[in-house]
N, C-alpha and C positions, 0 to 999 in steps of 0.2 A: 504494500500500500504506500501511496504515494506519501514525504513527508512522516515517514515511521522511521524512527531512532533505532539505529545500528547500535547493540551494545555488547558485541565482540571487543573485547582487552584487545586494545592495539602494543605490540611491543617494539619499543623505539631500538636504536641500534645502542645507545645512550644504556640502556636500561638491562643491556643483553649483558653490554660491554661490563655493566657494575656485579651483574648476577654469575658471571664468569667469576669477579674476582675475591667476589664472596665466597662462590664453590670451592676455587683454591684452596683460601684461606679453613675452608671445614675439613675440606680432606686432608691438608694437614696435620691439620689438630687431631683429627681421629688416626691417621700413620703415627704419630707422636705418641699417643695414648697407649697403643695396641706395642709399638716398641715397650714402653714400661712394663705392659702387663707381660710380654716375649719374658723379661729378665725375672718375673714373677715364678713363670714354668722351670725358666731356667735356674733358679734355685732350687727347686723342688726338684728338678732333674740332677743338680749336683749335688745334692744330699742323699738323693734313692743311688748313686753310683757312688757316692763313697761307704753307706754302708755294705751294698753289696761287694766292696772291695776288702771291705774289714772284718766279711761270715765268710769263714769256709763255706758254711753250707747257704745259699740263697737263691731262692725263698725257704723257711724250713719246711720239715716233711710233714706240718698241719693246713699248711695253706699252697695248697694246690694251684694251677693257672691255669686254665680255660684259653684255647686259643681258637677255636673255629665260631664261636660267636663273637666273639670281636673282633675277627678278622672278614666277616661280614661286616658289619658294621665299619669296618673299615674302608669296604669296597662303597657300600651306601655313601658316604659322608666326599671319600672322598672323589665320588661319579658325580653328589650334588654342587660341587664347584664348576664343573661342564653346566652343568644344568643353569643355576643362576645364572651364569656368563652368556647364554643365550638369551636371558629376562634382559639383560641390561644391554644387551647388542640388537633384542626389539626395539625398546622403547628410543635408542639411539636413533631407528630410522621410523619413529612415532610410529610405532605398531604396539598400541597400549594392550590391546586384547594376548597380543603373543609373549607379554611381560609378565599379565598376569597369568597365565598359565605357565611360563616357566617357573615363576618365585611359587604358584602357588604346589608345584612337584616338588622345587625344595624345601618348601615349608613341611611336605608330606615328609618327604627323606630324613627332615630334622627329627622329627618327631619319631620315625622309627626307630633312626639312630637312640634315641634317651628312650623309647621303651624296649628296647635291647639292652642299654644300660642297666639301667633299673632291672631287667628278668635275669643278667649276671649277678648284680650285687644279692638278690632273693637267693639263688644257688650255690652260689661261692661257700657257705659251710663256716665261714671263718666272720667277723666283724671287726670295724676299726680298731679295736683295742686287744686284738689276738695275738699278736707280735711285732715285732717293728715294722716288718716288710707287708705285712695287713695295714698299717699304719699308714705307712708313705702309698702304697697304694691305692687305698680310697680319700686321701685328700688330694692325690694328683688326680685321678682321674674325676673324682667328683666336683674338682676346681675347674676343671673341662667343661664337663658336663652343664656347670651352670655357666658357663661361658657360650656353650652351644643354646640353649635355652635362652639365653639374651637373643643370638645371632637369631632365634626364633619367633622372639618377639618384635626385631627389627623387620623381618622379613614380612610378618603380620602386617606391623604400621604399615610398611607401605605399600603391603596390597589395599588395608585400610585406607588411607591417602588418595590410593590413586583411584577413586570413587567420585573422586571432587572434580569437575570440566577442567579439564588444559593444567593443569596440577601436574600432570608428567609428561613431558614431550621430549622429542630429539634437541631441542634447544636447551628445557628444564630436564634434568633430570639425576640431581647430585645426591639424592633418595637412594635412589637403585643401586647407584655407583659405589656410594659407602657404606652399605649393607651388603654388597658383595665383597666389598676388599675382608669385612669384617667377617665376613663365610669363610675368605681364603684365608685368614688369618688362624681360623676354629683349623682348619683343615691341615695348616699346616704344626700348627702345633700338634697337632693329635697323629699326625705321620712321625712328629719322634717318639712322641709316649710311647705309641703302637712298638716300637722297633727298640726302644730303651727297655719302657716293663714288661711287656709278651714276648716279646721272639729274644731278645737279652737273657730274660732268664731261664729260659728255656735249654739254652746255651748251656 
């Protein structure tokens, strides 16, 4: 109709250029972040390898290790880094519907991952205060676990989020972008644990 108000968000070049250097500025801050928490594991991983350097025997002969369900869970976790990566290389060429079907796989895969978690800790036979190597190993892996659990709530927000018009697009979109670095970051820590507490001690 003729004289009917156009109320499409016009985005200036001005306003591109400032939303660019804001995104920088968060991704940094969140690389920054996730470095801190890195030397957080990384404590906990040199404390679990200097006790096991100082027992002959480790783990003792009460606490057992389980390696083919966490080594699924391994495969899950770490196939949902493919997976997000494709959410965030839709929405890069504004295909919102194929972002949220990617995020919403690795929301699933997250989730199976921590109820694989959890159906180990139920079996495992031994609890946190069984022996040392009980010890160090459900506060590493449980300090994961809720680390994934975040990465799962981020993942939510912004399928949450991107329910709102033009709220994520190839231009917008430092959402997706930093909720993926912060899956690969889950993924990559959990590739040493994996290989440090399972296949290590197994060794």
């Amino acid at each position: 109709m003729q004289g009917a108000i156009d109320s499409t968000p016009v985005v200036t070049g001005h306003e591109v250029a400032a939303h660019e250097e804001h995104q920088d500025l968060r991704v940094l801050g969140l690389i920054t972040f996730l470095a801190s928490e890195f030397l957080m594991f990384a404590g906990f991983f040199a404390v679990f390898l200097v006790f096991r350097g100082s027992h002959v025997q480790w783990p003792p002969e009460e606490t057992e290790v389980e390696l083919l369900l966490p080594a699924v869970n391994t495969l899950i976790l770490v196939s949902s880094s493919w997976v997000i990566n494709l959410g965030t290389k839709a929405i890069k060429k504004n295909d919102l519907a194929g972002m949220r079907k990617w995020f919403g796989i690795t929301a699933a895969m997250g989730a199976v991952f921590l109820v694989g978690q959890v159906y180990e800790y139920m079996n495992l036979g031994y609890g946190l205060k069984t022996n040392l190597f009980s010890n160090c190993f459900y506060l590493t892996t449980g300090f994961h676990g809720a680390h994934v659990f975040i990465g799962l709530v981020l993942i939510l927000g912004v399928l949450w989020r991107s329910r709102r018009a033009n709220h994520y697009t190839d231009i917008t979109h430092t959402g997706p972008e930093m909720a993926e670095i912060y899956w690969h970051f889950v993924d990559v820590v959990w590739i040493v644990l994996f290989s440090l507490i399972y296949l290590l001690t197994l060794i």
